[in-house]
C-alpha positions, 0 to 999 in steps of 0.5 A: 511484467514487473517485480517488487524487490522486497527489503531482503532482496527478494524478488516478488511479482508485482501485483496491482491487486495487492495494492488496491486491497491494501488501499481498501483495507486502510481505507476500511480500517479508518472507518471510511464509507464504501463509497470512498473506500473504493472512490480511493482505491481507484484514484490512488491505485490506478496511477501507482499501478500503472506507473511500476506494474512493468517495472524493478521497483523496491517496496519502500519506494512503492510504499511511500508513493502509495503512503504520500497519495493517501496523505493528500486524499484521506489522513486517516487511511494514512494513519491506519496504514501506518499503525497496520505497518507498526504493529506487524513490525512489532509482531515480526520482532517477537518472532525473531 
């Protein structure tokens, strides 16, 4: 079983589930059809889950090998990602 080390240190279980929803939600947000969405989640997912679910790996590198594979296959489920990201660092800061 795999785990992510979060930017912290901590350690959290790997879940491929999270990923796919992740993808699907970016996907959702750039307004892309349900068809795509789930044509991406499946061929961006699949190969990332596969290749960390049974190992140590840190978010940021989860992060941007999810991020480069949406570049390559829908931009703008990239940006939505990206803005998603920016925004609850945004919302973090004020809580701190």
């Amino acid at each position: 079983m795999g785990f992510v080390i979060k930017r912290g240190g901590r350690k959290q279980a790997f879940s491929g589930a999270k990923i796919k929803s992740s993808i699907q939600k970016s996907a959702r947000e750039a307004g892309l059809s349900s068809s795509k969405i789930q044509e991406l989640a499946n061929e961006i997912a699949e190969p990332v889950i596969n290749l960390y679910k049974n190992k140590r790996v840190k978010s940021t590198i989860l992060r941007k090998s999810i991020l480069r594979r949406l570049e390559r296959r829908a931009k703008s489920a990239a940006s939505s990602w990206r803005r998603h990201e920016k925004k609850k660092k945004k919302i973090n800061r004020h809580l701190i």
